[in-house]
Wavefront OBJ file of the C-alpha trace (Angstrom):
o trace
v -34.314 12.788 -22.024
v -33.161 11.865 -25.268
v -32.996 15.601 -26.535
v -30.476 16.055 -23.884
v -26.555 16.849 -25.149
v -24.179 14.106 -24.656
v -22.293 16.379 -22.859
v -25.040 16.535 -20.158
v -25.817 12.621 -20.274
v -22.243 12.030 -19.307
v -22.385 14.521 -16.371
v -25.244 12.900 -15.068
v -23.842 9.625 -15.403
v -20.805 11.354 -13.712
v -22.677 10.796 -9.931
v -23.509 7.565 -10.162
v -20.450 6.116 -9.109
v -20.978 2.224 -9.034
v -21.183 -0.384 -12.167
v -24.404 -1.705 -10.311
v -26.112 1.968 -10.800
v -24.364 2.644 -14.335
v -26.359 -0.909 -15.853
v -29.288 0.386 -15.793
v -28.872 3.764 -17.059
v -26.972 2.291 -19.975
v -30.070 0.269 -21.334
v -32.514 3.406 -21.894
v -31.115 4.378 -24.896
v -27.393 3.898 -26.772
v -26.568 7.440 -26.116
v -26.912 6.813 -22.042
v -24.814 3.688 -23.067
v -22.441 5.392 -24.767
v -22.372 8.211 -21.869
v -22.309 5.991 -19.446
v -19.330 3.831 -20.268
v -16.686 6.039 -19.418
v -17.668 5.878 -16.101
v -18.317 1.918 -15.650
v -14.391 0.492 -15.423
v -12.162 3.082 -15.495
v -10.180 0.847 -13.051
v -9.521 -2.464 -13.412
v -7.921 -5.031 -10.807
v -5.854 -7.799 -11.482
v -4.902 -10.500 -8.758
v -2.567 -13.551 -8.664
v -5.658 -16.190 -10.041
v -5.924 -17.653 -13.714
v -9.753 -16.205 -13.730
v -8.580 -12.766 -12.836
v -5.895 -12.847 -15.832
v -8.710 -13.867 -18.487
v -11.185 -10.704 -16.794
v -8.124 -8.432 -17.313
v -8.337 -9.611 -20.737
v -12.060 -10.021 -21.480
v -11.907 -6.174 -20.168
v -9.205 -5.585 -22.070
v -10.846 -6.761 -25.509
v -14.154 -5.052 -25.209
v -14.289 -2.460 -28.246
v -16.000 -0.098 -25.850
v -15.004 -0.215 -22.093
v -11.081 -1.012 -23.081
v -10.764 2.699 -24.182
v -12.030 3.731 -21.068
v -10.027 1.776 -18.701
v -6.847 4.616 -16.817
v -5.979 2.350 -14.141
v -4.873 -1.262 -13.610
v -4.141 -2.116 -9.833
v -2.071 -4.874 -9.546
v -2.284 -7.222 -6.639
v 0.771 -9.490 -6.281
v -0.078 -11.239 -2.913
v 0.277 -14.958 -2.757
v -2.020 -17.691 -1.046
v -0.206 -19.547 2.026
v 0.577 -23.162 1.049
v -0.440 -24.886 4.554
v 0.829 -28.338 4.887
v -1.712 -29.757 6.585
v -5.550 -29.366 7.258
v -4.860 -28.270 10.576
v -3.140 -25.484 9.690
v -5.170 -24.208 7.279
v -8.449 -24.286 9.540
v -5.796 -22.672 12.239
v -6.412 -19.526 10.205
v -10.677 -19.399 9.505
v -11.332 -18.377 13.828
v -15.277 -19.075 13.003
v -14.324 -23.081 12.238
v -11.798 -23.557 15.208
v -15.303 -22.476 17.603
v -16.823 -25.468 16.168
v -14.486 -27.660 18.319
v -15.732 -28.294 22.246
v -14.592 -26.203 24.753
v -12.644 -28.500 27.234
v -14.405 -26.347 30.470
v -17.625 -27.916 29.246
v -15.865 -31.208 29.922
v -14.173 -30.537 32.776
v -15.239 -32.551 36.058
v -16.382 -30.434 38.620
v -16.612 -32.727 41.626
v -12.926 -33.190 41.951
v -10.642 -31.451 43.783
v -7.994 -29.330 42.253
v -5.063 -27.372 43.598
v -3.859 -23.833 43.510
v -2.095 -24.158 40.010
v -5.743 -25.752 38.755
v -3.902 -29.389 38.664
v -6.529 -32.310 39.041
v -5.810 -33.575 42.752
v -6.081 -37.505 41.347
v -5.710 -38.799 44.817
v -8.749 -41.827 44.713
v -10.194 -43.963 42.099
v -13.434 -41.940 41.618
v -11.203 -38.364 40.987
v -8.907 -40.619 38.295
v -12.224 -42.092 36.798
v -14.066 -38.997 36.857
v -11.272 -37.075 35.180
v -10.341 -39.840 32.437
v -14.046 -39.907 31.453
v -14.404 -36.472 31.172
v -11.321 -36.273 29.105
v -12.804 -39.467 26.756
v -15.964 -37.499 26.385
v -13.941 -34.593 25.113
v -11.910 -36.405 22.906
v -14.763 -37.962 21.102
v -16.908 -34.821 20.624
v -13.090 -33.233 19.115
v -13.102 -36.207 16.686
v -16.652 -35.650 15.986
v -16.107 -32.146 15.088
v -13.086 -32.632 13.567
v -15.044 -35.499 10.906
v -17.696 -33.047 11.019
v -15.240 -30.292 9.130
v -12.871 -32.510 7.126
v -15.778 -33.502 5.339
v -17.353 -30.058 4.651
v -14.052 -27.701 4.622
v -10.999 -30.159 3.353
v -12.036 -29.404 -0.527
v -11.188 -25.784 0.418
v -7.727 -26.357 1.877
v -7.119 -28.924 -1.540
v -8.253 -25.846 -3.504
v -6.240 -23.371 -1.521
v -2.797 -25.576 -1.932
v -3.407 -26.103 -5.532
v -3.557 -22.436 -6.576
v -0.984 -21.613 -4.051
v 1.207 -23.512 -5.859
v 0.428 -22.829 -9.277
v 0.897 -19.111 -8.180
v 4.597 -20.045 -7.488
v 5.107 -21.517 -11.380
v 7.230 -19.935 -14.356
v 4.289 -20.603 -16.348
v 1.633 -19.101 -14.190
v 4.437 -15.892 -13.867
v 4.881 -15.444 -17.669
v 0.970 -15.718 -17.728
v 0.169 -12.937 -15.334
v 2.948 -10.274 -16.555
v 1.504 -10.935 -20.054
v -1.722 -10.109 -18.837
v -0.097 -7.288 -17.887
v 1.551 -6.492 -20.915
v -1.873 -7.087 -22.840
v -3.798 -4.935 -21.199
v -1.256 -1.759 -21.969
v -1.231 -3.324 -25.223
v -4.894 -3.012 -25.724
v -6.198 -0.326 -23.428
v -5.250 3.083 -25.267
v -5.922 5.415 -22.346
v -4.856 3.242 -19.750
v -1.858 5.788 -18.068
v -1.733 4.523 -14.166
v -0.711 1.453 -12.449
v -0.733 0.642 -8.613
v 0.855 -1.977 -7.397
v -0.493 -2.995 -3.795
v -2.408 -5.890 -1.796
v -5.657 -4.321 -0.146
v -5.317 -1.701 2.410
v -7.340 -1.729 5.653
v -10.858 -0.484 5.455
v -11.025 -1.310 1.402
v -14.034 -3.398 1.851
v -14.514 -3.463 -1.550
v -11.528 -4.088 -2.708
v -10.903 -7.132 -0.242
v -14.524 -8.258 -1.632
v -13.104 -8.601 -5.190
v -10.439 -10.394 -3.794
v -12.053 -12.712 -2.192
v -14.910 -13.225 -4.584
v -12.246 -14.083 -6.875
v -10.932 -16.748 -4.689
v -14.738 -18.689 -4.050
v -13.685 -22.104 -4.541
v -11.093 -22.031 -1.034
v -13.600 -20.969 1.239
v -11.625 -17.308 1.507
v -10.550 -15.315 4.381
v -8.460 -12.625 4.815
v -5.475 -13.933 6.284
v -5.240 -16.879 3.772
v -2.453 -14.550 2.404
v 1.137 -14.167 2.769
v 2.051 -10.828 4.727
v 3.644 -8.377 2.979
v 6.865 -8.492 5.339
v 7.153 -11.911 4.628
v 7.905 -11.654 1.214
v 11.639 -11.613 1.820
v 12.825 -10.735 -1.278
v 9.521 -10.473 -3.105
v 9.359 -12.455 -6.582
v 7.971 -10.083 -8.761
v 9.186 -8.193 -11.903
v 8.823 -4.363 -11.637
v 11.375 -4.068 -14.349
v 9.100 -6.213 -16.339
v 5.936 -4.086 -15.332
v 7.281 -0.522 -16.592
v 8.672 -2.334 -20.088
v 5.467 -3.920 -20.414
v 4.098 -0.233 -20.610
v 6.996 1.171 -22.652
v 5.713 0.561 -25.795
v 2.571 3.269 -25.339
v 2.605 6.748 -26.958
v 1.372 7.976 -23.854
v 3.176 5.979 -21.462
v 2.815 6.470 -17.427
v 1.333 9.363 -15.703
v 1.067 7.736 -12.295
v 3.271 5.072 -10.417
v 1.878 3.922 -7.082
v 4.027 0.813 -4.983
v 2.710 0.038 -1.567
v 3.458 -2.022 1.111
v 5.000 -4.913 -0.971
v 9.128 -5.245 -1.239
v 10.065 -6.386 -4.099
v 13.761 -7.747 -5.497
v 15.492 -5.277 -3.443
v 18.791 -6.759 -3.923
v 18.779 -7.354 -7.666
v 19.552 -4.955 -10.617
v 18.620 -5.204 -14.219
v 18.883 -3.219 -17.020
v 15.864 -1.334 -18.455
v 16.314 -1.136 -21.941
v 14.617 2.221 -22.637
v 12.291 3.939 -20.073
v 10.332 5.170 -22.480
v 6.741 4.604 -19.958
v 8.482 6.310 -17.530
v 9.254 9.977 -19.303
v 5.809 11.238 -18.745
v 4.984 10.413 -15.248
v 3.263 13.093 -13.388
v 2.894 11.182 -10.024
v 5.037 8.937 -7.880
v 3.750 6.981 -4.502
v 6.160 4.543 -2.907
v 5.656 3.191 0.497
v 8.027 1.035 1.506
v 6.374 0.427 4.581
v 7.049 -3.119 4.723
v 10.521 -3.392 4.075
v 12.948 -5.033 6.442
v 16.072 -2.652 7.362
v 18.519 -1.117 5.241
v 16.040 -0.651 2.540
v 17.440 0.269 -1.443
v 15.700 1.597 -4.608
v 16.263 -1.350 -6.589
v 13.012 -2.624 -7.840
v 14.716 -4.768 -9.988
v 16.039 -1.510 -11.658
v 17.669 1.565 -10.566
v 14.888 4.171 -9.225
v 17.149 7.099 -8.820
v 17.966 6.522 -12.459
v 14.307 6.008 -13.518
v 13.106 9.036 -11.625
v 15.495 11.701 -13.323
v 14.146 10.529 -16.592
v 10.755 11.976 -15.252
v 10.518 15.521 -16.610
v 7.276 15.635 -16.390
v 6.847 14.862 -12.779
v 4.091 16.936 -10.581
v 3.520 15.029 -7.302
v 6.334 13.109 -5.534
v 5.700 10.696 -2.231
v 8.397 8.352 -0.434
v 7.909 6.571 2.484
v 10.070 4.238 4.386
v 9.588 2.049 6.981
v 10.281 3.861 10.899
v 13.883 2.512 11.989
v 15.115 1.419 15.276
v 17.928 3.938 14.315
v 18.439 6.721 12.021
v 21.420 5.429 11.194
v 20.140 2.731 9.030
v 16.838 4.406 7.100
v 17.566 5.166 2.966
v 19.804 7.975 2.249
v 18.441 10.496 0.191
v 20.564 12.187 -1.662
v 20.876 10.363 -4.997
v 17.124 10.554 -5.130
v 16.935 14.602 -4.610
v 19.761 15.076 -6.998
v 17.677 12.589 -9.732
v 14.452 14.981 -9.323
v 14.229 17.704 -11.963
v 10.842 18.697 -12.910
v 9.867 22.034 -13.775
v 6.331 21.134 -12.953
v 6.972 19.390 -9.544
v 4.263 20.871 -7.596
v 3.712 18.081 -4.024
v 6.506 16.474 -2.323
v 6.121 14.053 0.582
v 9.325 12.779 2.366
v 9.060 10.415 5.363
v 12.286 8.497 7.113
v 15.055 9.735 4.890
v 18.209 10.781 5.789
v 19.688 13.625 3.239
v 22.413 16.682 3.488
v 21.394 19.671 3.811
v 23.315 20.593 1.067
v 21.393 18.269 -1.440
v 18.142 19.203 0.411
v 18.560 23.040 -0.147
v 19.727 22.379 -3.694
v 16.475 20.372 -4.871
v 14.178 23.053 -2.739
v 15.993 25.717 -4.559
v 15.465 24.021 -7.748
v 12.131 23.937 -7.799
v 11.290 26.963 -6.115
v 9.121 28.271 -9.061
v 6.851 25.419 -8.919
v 7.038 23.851 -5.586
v 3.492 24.465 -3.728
v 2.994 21.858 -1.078
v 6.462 20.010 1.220
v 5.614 17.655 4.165
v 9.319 16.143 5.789
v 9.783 13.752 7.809
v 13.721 14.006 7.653
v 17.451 13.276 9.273
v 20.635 15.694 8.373
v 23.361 13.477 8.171
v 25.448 16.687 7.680
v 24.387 19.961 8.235
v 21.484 21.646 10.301
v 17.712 22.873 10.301
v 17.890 26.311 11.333
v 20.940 26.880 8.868
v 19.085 25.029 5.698
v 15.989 26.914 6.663
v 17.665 30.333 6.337
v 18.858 29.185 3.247
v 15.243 28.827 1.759
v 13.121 30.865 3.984
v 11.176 33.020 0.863
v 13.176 31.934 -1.767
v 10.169 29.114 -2.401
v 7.866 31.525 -4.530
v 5.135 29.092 -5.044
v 5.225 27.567 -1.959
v 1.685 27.825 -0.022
v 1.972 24.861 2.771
v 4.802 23.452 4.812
v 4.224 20.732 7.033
v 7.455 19.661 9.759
v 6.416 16.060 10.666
v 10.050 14.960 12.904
v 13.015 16.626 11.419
v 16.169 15.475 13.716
v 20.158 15.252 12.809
v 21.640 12.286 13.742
v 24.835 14.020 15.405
v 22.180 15.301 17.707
v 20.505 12.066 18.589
v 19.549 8.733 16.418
v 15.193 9.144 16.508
v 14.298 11.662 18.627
v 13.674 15.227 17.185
v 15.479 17.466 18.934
v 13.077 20.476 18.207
v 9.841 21.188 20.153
v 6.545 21.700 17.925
v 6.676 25.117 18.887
v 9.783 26.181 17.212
v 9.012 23.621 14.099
v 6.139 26.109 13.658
v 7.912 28.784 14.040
v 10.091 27.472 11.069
v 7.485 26.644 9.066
v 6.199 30.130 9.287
v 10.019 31.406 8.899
v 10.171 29.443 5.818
v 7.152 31.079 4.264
v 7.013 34.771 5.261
v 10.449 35.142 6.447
v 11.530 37.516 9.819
v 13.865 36.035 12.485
v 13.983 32.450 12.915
v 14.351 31.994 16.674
v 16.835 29.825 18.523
v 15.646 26.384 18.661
v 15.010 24.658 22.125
v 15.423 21.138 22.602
v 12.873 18.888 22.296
v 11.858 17.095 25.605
v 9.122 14.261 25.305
v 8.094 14.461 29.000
v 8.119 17.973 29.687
v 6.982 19.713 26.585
v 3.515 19.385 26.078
v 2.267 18.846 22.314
v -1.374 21.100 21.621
v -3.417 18.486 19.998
v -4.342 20.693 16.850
v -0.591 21.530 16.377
v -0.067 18.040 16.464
v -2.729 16.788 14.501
v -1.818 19.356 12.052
v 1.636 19.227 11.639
v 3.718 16.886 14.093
v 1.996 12.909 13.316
v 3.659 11.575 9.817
v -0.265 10.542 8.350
v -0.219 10.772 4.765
v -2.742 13.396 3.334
v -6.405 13.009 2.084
v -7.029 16.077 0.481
v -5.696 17.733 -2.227
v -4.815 13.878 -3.900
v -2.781 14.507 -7.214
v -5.994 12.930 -9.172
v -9.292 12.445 -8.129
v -9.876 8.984 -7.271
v -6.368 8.157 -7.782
v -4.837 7.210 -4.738
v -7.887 7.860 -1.941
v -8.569 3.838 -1.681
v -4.577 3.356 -0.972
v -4.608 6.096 1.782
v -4.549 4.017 5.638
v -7.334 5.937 7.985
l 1 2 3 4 5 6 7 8 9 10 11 12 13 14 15 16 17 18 19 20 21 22 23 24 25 26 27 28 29 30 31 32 33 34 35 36 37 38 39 40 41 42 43 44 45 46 47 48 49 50 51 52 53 54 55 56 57 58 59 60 61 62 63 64 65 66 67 68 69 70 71 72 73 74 75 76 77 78 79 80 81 82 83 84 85 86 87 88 89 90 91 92 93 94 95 96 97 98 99 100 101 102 103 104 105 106 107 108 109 110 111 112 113 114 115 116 117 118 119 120 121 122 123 124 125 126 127 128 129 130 131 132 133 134 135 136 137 138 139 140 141 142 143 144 145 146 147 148 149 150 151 152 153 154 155 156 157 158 159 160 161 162 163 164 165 166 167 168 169 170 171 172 173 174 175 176 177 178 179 180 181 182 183 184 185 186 187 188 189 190 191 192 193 194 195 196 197 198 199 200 201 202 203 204 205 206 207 208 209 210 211 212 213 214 215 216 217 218 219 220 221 222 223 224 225 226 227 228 229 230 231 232 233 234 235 236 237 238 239 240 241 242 243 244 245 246 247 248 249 250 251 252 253 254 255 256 257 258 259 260 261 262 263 264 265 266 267 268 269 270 271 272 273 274 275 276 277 278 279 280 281 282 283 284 285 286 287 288 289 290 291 292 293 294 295 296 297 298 299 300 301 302 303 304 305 306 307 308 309 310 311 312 313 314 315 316 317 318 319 320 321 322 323 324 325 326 327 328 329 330 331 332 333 334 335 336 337 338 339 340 341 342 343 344 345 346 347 348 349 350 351 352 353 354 355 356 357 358 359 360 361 362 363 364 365 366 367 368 369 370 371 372 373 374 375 376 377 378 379 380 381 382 383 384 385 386 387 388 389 390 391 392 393 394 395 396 397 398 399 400 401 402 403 404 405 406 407 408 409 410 411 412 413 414 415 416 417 418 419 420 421 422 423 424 425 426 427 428 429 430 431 432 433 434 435 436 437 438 439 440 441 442 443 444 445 446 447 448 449 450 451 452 453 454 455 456 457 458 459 460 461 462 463 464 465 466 467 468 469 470 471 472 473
């Protein structure tokens, strides 16, 4: 083994995919150490706890795994502050089945009548029922003791760090953490910026394992949605990266609003000039949503030149009417490299559409929509473009509507969205679209599958192992 190339040691070290199966290879010999590391923390996590900031760093200052490290994934969620015990143990389901059930209580040699109301009618149903309710009480109180003894540490614990979360100093702390680990990681080139998605066991494990000492469960954090605006510096985030030769190659945001209101100046955006790939999901904004991540994104965006892979998604509206308009962001991409664009819950021009499709015609290969013309229409901007996309080799028409037509509902069966798509790429006669009727057309489940439900893609990611954890099943 150790006449093998260290080309061929780090190839093998390649499949094992897990710190806890790297260790061991890295103690037979320095070179398997040495070939090995690469593949140990290329990603690092950082959530809202003072131990998490000094791993970051203790990462961060290693001489050999800090050159390794490409991604930091930043989770911003904060701890609920419950007021009182109560609440707190409101939340953990597998304490509040400690408590008695009151229909193991409940006196059965009474009558009762058709609402279930005790019929109290003689001394021996009123003593029967206030004993039974005395019992229950006591064996609550019991229980209660019981947990207040064992569990109240954890809802001290939980209120403590939920409220040093919520201090300037604890802020400046974790955005220089930040800052530091750009500062000392010289390959680090991606950041994503999202609480845990569903079915990231082991993401959620880190999380939690980080969070021992309040007895942790899932939902001892704030919803996304709730975070109304959300108090965290983006602005501050893509500075702290600014200062890097290399600067960002990927930008992921997901599921968390931020200052959506506010709007700072960026004094260079230097981090941002050679971003490959951009993934917003603004899944959890409230209506009306804006680009202003405490900056202007339209603005950041254009400075992208280098940009390969672009996906935006907005929360579904009650009406079409209010979802993000477009426009300034189309007119802001220029990338002769753009290669994967992903659009869901927009509404654009056709105009400004056609223009950025036309654009990038020479480089464009993959275009999922989900759109709304505020002005213009579909079969016109599809005649427009229909070959003129040279590298184009997949379309995919998710709900395209116009709002003149009708606020939400596509007005074009799957059938003819095909049609376009196939129009779009090989050209021919586009036919004459039919409306779309919910209850009389029926959808072929591997058209729809395929092409109609707005599910963000798994294959095909920009970067291997980039985004795949942050992709909902």
């Amino acid at each position: 083994m150790e006449k093998l190339p260290l080309e061929l040691k780090q190839r093998i070290c390649s499949f094992l995919t897990s710190p806890k199966s790297l260790k061991p290879i890295r103690l037979v010999s320095k070179q398997f150490a040495d070939a090995a590391a690469p593949y140990l923390l290329p990603r690092i996590f950082l959530v809202k706890h003072r131990d998490s900031c000094a791993e970051v760093r203790e990462i961060a200052d290693h001489p050999i795994f800090s050159k390794h490290v490409t991604t930091l994934v930043v989770d911003p969620s904060n701890l609920k502050n419950h007021k009182s015990f109560k609440k707190w143990m409101d939340e953990h389901s597998h304490l509040r089945s400690s408590f008695p059930d009151w229909w193991d209580f409940k006196p059965d040699d009474i009558d009762y009548d058709e609402d279930g109301d005790p019929i109290l009618d003689t001394s021996y149903a009123r003593s029967q029922w206030s004993n039974a309710h005395k019992k229950f009480e006591a064996a609550t109180k019991k229980v209660d003791k019981t947990l207040r003894r064992s569990q109240e540490q954890y809802w001290k614990a939980q209120r403590q760090i939920a409220a040093y979360q919520s201090t300037e100093d604890f802020r400046r702390h974790f955005l220089g953490t930040i800052t530091y680990a750009f500062r000392m990681c010289p390959n680090l080139v991606n950041i994503v910026i999202a609480p845990p998605q569903p079915g990231q066991s082991h993401v959620i494990f880190k999380l939690l394992s980080m969070f021992k000492s309040i007895h942790p469960h899932p939902d001892a954090w704030v919803d996304a949605d709730m975070h109304d605006p959300f108090e965290f510096g983006l602005a501050e985030i893509l500075s702290a990266a600014d200062h890097k030769n290399a600067g960002l190659h990927s930008l992921t945001i997901l599921d968390l609003p931020f200052k959506c209101a506010d709007y700072t100046e960026i004094e260079s955006f230097g981090s941002l000039e050679r971003l490959k790939h951009v993934r917003i999901g603004y899944t959890c904004l409230p209506n009306n949503p804006k680009t202003m991540f405490g900056f202007n994104l339209e603005e950041a965006i254009s400075k992208a030149n280098a940009l390969e892979t672009i996906w935006l998604k907005m929360p579904p509206q009650q009406s079409r009417r209010n979802i993000l308009d477009g426009d300034a962001m189309l007119r802001a991409l220029d990338s002769r490299f753009l290669r994967d664009v992903l659009l869901i819950d927009m509404v654009v021009t056709e105009d400004a559409l056609v223009a950025f499709l036309l654009r990038h015609s020479q480089s464009l290969q993959q275009l999922d929509i989900d759109l709304t013309l505020s002005a213009g229409n579909w079969p016109s901007t599809f005649r427009r473009i229909s070959c003129q996309l040279t590298a184009l080799k997949r379309v995919q028409l998710i709900e395209i509507s116009e709002i003149e037509v009708d606020e939400g509902m596509s007005p074009y069966t799957p059938k003819w969205c095909s049609e376009a798509r196939d129009f779009i790429l090989n050209g021919g006669v586009l036919p004459e679209p039919l409306a779309y009727d919910e209850e009389e057309d029926v959808v072929d489940e591997e058209y729809s599958e395929k092409y109609w439900r707005p599910a963000l893609r798994k294959q095909d990611l920009p970067e291997e192992g980039l985004w795949e954890d942050y992709d909902r099943p």
